[in-house]
C-alpha positions in Angstrom: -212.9 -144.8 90.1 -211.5 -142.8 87.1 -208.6 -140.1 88.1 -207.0 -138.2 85.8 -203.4 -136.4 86.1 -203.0 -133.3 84.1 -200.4 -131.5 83.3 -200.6 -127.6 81.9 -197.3 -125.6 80.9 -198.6 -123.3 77.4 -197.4 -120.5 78.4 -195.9 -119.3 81.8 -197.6 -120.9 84.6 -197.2 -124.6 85.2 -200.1 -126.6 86.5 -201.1 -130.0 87.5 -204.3 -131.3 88.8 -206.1 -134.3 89.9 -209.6 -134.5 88.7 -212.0 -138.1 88.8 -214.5 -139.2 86.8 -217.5 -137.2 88.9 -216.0 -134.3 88.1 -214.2 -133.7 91.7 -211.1 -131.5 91.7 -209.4 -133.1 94.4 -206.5 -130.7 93.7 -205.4 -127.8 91.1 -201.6 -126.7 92.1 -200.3 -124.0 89.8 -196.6 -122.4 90.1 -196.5 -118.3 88.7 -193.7 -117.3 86.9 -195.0 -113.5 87.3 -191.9 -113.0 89.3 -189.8 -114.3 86.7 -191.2 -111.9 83.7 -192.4 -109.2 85.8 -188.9 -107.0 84.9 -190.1 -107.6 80.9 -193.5 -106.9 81.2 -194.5 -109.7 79.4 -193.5 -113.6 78.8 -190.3 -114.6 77.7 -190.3 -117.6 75.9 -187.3 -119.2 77.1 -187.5 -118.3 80.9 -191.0 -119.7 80.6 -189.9 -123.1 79.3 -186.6 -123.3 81.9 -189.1 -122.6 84.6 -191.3 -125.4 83.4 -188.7 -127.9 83.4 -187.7 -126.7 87.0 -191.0 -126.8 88.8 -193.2 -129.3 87.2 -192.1 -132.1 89.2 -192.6 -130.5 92.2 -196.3 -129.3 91.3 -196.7 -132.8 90.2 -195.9 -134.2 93.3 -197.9 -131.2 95.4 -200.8 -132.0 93.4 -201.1 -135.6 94.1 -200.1 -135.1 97.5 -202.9 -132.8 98.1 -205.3 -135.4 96.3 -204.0 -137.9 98.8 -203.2 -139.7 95.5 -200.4 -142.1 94.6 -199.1 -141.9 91.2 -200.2 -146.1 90.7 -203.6 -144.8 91.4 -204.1 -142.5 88.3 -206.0 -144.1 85.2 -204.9 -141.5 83.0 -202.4 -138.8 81.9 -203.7 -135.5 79.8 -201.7 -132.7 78.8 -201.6 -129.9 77.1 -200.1 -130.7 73.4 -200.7 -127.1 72.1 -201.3 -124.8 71.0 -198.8 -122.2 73.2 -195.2 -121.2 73.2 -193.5 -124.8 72.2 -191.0 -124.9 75.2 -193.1 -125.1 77.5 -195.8 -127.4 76.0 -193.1 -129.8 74.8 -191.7 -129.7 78.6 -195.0 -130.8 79.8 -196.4 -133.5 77.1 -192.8 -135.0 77.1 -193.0 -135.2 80.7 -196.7 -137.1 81.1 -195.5 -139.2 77.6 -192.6 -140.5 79.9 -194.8 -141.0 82.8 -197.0 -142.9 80.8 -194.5 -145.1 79.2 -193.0 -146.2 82.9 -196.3 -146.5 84.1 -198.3 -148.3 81.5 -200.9 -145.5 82.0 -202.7 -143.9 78.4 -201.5 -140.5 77.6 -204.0 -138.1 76.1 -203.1 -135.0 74.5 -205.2 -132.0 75.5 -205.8 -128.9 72.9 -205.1 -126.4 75.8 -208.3 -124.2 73.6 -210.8 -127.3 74.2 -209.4 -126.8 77.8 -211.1 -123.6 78.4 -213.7 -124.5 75.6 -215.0 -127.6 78.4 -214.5 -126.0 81.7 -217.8 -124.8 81.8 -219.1 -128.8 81.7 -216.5 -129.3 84.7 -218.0 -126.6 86.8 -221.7 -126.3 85.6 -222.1 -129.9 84.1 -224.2 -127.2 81.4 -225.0 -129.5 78.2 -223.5 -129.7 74.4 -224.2 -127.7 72.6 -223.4 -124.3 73.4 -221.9 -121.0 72.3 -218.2 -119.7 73.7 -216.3 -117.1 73.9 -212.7 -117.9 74.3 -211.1 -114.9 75.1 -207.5 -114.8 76.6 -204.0 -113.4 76.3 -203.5 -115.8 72.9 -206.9 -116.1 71.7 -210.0 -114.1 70.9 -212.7 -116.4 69.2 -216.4 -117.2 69.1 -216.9 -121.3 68.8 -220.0 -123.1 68.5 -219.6 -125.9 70.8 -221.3 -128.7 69.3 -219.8 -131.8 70.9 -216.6 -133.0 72.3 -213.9 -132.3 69.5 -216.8 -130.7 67.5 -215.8 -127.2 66.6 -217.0 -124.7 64.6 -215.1 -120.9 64.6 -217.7 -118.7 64.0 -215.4 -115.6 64.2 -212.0 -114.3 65.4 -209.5 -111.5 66.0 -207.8 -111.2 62.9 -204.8 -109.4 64.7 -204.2 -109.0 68.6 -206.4 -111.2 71.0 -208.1 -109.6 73.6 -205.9 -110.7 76.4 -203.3 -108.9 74.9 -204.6 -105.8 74.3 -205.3 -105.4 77.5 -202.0 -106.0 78.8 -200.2 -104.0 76.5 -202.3 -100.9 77.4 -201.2 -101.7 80.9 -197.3 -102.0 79.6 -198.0 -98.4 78.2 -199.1 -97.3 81.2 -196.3 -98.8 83.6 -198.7 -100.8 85.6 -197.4 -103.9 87.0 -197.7 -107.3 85.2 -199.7 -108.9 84.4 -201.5 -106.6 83.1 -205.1 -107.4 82.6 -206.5 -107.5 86.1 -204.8 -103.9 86.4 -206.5 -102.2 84.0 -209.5 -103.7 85.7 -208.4 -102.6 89.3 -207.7 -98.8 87.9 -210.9 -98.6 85.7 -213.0 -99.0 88.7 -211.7 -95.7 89.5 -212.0 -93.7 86.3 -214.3 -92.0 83.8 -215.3 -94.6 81.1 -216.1 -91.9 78.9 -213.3 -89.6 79.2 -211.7 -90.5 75.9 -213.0 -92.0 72.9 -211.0 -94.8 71.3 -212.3 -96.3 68.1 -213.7 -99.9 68.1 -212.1 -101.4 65.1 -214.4 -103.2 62.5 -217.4 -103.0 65.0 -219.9 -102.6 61.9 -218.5 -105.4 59.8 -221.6 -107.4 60.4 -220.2 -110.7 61.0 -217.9 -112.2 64.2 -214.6 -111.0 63.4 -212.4 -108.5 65.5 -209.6 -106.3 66.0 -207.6 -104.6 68.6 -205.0 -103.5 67.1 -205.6 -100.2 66.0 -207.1 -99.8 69.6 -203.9 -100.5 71.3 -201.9 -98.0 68.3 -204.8 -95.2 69.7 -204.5 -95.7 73.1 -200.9 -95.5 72.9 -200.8 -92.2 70.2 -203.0 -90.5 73.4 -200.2 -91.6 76.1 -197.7 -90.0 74.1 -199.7 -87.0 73.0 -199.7 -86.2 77.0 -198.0 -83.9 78.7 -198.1 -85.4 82.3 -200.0 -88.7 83.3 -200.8 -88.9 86.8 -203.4 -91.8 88.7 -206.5 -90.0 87.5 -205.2 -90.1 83.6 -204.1 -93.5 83.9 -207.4 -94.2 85.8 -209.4 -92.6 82.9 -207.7 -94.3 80.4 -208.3 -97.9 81.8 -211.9 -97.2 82.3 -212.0 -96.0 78.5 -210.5 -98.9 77.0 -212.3 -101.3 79.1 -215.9 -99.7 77.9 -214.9 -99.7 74.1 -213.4 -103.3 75.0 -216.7 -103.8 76.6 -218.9 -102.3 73.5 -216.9 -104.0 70.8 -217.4 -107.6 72.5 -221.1 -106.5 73.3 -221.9 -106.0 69.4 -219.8 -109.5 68.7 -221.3 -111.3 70.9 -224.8 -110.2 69.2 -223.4 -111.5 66.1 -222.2 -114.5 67.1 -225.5 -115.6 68.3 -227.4 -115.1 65.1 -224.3 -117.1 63.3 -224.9 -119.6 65.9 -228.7 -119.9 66.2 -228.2 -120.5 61.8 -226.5 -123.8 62.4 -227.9 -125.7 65.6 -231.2 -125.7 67.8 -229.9 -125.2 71.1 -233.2 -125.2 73.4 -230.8 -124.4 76.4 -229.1 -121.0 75.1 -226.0 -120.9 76.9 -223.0 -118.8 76.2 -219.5 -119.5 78.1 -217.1 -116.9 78.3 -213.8 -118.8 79.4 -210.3 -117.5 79.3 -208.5 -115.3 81.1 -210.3 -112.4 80.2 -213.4 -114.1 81.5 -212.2 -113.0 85.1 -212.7 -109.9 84.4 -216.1 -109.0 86.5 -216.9 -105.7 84.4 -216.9 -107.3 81.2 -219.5 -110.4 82.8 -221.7 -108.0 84.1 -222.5 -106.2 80.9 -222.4 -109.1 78.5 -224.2 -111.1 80.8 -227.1 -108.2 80.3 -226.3 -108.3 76.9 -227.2 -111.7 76.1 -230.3 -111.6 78.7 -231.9 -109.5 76.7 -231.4 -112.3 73.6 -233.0 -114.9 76.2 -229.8 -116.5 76.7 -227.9 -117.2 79.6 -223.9 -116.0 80.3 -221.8 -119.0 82.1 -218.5 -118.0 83.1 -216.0 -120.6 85.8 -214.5 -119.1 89.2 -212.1 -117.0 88.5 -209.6 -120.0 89.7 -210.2 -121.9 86.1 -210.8 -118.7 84.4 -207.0 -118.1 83.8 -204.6 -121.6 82.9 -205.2 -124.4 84.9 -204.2 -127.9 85.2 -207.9 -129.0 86.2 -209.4 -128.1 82.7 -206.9 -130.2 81.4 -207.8 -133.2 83.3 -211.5 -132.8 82.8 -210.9 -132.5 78.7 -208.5 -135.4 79.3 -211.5 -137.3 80.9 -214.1 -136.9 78.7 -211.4 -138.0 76.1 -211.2 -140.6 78.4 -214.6 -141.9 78.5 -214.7 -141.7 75.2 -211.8 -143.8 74.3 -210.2 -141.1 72.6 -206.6 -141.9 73.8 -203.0 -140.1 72.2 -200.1 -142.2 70.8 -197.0 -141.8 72.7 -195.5 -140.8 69.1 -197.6 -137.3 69.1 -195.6 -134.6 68.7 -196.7 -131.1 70.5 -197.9 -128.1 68.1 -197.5 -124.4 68.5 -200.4 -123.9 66.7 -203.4 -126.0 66.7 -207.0 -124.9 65.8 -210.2 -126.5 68.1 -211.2 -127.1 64.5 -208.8 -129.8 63.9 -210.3 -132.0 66.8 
């Protein structure tokens, strides 16, 4: 039986997983470092990748002993190769590369994007080709899926990803980090309509987007406030998540006509994946967005919504079956576009 090891470290939590060839998760161990950043309000680079370097062994070793796997027993090693902050991702790929030279095992290199782009295949075993929306602290981009390693980037943010934005409203607002699942938390309790923020090249008739000039109103408000009490702070979550929620609505409309012009896809799926694809508000109304093109939304638990080691496995598997294996000379990239693949 196939089993695949993988490894995740991108950005600031470090994963590893045990995934085999039927597309069991026999174990997905991740170590947060939101204790670590939590006084910064954000990631810092070089705590991330000394954190790495001191728990990856020991989520390795949780992970297979949870799979009641021994190390001899894995086929192959996948991990992530990029794109993400370069500490970390060198941490883990030189880790696995050494594993595999001692071990004889083949190491494959996982594009931690095609990660998220195939995790829908690992929980829904839903068919190529499809439409996604990657959205997540890093990224904000609409891909036509059109095979493993085949790519096509029908839009992007051509600033701040999604993911972002929504934690740095949540910076301006003092809520805790991570961000993004408090603004969702507080906007459950406000008035989505209470402020009007602008949604930033919503009418540019193509994929693209921005959030940028979102974040720069949102904050101009804050600081044009007197006093901001729960029910403010409330307000403005639920405001920004609507016009987060409209802009994505109109893109996603988009995206489907650029998509429908270059394949025949008689299944009409569209995968949101990413973290931001946890966020329940934001699958509720694009899911009835999309319903009413006759397609269907797909979204993973909210366990492989976020980084993961198991994605990385399952890309690393399909890779696998596909004999598409990484020389131990790769060298990890900070940047790395699904389009490259």
């Amino acid at each position: 039986m196939t089993i695949i090891l993988g490894i995740e470290s991108s950005c600031d939590d470090t994963g590893a997983a045990v995934v085999t060839g039927d597309r069991r998760v026999l174990s997905n161990i991740i170590i947060s470092q939101n204790a670590e950043h939590a006084d910064f309000q954000g990631v810092v680079p070089e705590i991330a990748a000394r954190s790495h370097l001191t728990n990856l062994e020991k989520t390795i070793r949780q992970a297979l002993a949870e799979s009641k796997t021994e190390l001899e027993q894995i086929t192959a090693i996948a991990a992530t190769s990029g794109p993400g902050l370069i500490g970390g991702v060198i941490v883990g790929s030189m880790f696995a590369k050494s594993l595999c030279s001692v071990l004889n095992k083949p190491f494959i290199a996982v594009n931690h994007l095609e990660g998220h782009a195939l995790t829908a295949r690992l929980t829904d075993n839903i068919p190529y080709p499809y439409l996604l929306l990657l959205a997540s602290g890093g990224h904000c981009q609409f891909v036509a899926v059109l095979g493993l390693g085949k790519y096509k980037i029908l839009g992007a943010t051509i600033d701040d990803a999604v993911g972002e934005a929504f934690d740095k409203v949540a910076k301006m607002l003092s809520l805790p980090f991570p961000g993004g699942p408090e603004i969702e938390k507080r906007a459950k309790f406000g008035d989505p309509h209470k402020y009007k923020f602008p949604k930033p090249i919503i009418n540019s008739g193509d994929c693209n987007m921005s959030f940028s000039g979102l974040k720069t109103s949102v904050r101009t408000l804050i600081m044009s406030l007197q006093a901001i009490d729960d029910t403010v702070i409330n307000d403005i979550a639920a405001s920004f998540q609507f016009t987060i929620g409209e802009i994505l609505s109109s893109k996603i409309l988009e995206a489907i006509k650029s998509y429908a012009q270059i394949t025949n896809d008689p299944h009409k799926n569209i995968v949101i994946a990413g973290g931001v694809a946890a966020n329940k508000y934001l699958q509720e109304i694009l899911g009835d967005c999309v319903k009413a093109r006759d397609y269907q939304l797909i979204y993973p638990p909210t366990s492989l919504c976020t980084d993961n080691a198991a994605m990385i496995a399952y890309a690393g598997l399909e890779r696998y079956n596909n004999g598409l294996f990484t020389p131990l000379n790769f060298c990890p990239k900070a940047r790395w576009s699904l389009e490259e693949l």
